[in-house]
C-alpha positions in Angstrom: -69.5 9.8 -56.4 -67.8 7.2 -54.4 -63.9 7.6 -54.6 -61.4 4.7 -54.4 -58.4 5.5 -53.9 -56.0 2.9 -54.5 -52.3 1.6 -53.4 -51.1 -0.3 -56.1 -50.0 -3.6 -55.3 -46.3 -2.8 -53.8 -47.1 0.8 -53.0 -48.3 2.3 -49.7 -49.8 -0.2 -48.0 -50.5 -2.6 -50.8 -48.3 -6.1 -50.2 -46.9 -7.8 -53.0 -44.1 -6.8 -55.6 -44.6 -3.7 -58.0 -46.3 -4.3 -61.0 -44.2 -4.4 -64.1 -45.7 -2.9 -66.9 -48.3 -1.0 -67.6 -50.2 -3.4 -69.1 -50.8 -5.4 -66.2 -51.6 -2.6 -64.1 -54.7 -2.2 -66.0 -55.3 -5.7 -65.2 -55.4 -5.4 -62.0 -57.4 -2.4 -61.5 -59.7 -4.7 -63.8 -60.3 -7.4 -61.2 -60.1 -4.7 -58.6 -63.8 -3.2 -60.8 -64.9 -7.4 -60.2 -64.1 -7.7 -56.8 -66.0 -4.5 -55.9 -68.2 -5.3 -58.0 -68.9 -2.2 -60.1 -70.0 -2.4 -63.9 -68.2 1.2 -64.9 -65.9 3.3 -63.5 -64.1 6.5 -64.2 -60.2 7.1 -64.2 -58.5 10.1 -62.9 -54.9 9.5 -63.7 -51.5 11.3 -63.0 -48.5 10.8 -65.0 -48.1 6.8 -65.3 -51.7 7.0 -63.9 -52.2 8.8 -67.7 -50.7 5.5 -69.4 -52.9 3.3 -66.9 -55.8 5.0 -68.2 -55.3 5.2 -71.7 -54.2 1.4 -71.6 -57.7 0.3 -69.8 -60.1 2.6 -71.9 -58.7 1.5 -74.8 -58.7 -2.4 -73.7 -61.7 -2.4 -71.7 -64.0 0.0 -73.0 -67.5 -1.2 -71.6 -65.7 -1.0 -67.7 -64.9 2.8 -68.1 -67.4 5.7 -68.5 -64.8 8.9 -68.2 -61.6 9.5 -68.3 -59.4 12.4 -66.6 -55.4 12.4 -67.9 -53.5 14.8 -65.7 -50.0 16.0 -66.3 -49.8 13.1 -68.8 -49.0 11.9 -72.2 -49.3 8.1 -74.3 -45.7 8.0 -73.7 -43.4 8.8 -71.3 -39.5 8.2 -71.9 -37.4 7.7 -68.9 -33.9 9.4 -68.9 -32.0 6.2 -68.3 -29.3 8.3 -66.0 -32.5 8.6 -63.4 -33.5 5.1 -64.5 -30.0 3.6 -63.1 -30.2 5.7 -59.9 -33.7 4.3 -59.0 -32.7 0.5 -59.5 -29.3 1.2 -57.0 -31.5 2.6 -55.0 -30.3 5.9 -54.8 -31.6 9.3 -53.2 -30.7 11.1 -55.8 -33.5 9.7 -58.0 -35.7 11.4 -56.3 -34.0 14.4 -55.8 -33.7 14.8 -59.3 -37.7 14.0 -59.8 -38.6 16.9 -57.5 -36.2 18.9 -59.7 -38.0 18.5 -62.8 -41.6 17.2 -61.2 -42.4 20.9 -59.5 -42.4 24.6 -60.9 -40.7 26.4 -57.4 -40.6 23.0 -55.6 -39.0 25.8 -52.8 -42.1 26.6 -51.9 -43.4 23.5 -50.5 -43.6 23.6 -46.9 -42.4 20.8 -44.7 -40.2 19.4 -48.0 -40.1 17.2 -50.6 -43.7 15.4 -51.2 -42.5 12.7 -53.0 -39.8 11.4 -50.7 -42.9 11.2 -47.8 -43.7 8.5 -49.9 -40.7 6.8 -51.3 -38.4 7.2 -48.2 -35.9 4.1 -48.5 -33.2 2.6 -50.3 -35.6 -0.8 -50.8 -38.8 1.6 -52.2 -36.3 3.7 -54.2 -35.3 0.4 -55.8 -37.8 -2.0 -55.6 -40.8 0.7 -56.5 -39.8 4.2 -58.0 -37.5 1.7 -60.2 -40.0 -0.5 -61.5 -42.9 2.2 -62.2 -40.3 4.3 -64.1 -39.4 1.1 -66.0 -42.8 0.4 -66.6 -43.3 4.0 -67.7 -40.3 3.6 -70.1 -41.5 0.6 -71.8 -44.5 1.6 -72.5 -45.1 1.2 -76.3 -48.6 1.1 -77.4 -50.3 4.3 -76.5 -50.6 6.0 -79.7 -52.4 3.0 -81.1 -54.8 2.7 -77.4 -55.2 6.4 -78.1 -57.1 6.2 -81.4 -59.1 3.7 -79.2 -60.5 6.2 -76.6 -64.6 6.2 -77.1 -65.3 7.6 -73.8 -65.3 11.5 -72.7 -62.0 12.3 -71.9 -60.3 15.4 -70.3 -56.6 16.3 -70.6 -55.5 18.9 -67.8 -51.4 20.1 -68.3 -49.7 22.1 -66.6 -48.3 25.2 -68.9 -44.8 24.9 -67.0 -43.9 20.9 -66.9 -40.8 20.4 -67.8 -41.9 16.6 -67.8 -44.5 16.7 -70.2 -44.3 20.1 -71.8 -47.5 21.4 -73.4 -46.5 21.1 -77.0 -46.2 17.2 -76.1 -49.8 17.3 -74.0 -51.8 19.0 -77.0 -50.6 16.6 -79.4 -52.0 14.0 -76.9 -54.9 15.7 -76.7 -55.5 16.4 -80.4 -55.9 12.2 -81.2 -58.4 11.8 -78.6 -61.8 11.6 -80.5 -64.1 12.8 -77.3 -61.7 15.0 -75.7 -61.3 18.1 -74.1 -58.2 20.5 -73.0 -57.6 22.5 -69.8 -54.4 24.4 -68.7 -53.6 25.3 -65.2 -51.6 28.2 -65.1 -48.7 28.7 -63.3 -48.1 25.0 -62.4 -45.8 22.3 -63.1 -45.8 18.6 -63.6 -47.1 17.7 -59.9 -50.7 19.2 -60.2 -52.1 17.3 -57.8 -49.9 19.0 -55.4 -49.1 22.4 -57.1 -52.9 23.3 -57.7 -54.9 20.3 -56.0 -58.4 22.9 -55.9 -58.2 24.0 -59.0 -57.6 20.7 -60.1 -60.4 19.4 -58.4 -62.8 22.4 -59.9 -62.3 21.2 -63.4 -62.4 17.5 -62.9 -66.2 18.3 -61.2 -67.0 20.1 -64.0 -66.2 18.0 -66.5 -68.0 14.9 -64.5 
């Protein structure tokens, strides 16, 4: 496999303004597929990743061969407390994702992960702000759900607080081609908390 791993337009060292929705994420990772000119590809998605994913293989079905939804669900309500603290560009934001993003976030050596990448008042506002907008308005994933054709696998976490397993088996239970793993132990940030086991089940489903 060839692996792209990709800053969205805003993020990391992608120029340009945030995307807004969700929606128009999927477009660009379309023209991202033409300009690279590859005819399929499969998505590996975390959290809004999950929404990204669900919104392409449901709008552009012939451009997606497998899906992989991690820690995710077809919707994902924002508290709007955590909301008003990302658009003043507050720390606290974040502080209060690592609270509820990680089962013993304690543990992590050298501190918080996610403020390594959103480490400023301008990204707390003018990034975090907009994805967890984007996140928030986020309306048609049931309905992209029922449109999921290609093999898809749901991997939770059986201790997210963020998306707690009841809500991730529902998810899971309206995909037609679907299949379910748990990772034990592990909260919302999988691909953190248990990146190699994580990475053993998305090979074997591939």
């Amino acid at each position: 496999f060839n692996v792209l791993s990709v800053d969205l337009p805003g993020h990391g060292s992608s120029d340009g303004p945030a995307l807004k929705s969700i929606q128009e994420i999927s477009d660009w990772v379309k023209l991202l597929i033409e300009k690279i000119k590859n005819s399929k590809i499969i998505i590996i998605g975390h959290s809004q990743g999950c929404l990204v994913g669900i919104d392409f293989a449901s709008r552009y079905p012939d451009l997606i061969s497998n899906l992989v939804l991690v820690a995710g669900s077809y919707k994902l309500p924002v508290n709007q407390d955590l909301i008003d603290l990302a658009e003043a560009g507050d720390e606290k934001a974040i502080l209060l994702m690592m609270k509820w993003g990680y089962e013993g976030s304690k543990a992590f050596i050298g501190g918080n992960p996610v403020k390594k990448i959103i480490n400023s008042t301008r990204e707390i506002r003018e990034i975090l702000a907009v994805d967890l907008n984007a996140c928030n308005n986020y309306k048609d994933g049931k309905e992209s759900l029922e449109k999921i054709n290609c093999p898809t696998l749901c991997i939770f976490g059986d201790l997210d607080k963020m998306v707690p397993l009841e809500v991730g088996n529902k998810m899971a239970n309206m995909i037609k081609n679907s299949e379910k793993k748990i990772i034990k132990d592990c909260g919302h940030m999988i691909i953190f908390e248990k990146a190699f086991e994580m990475r053993k089940l998305v090979k074997e489903f591939l």
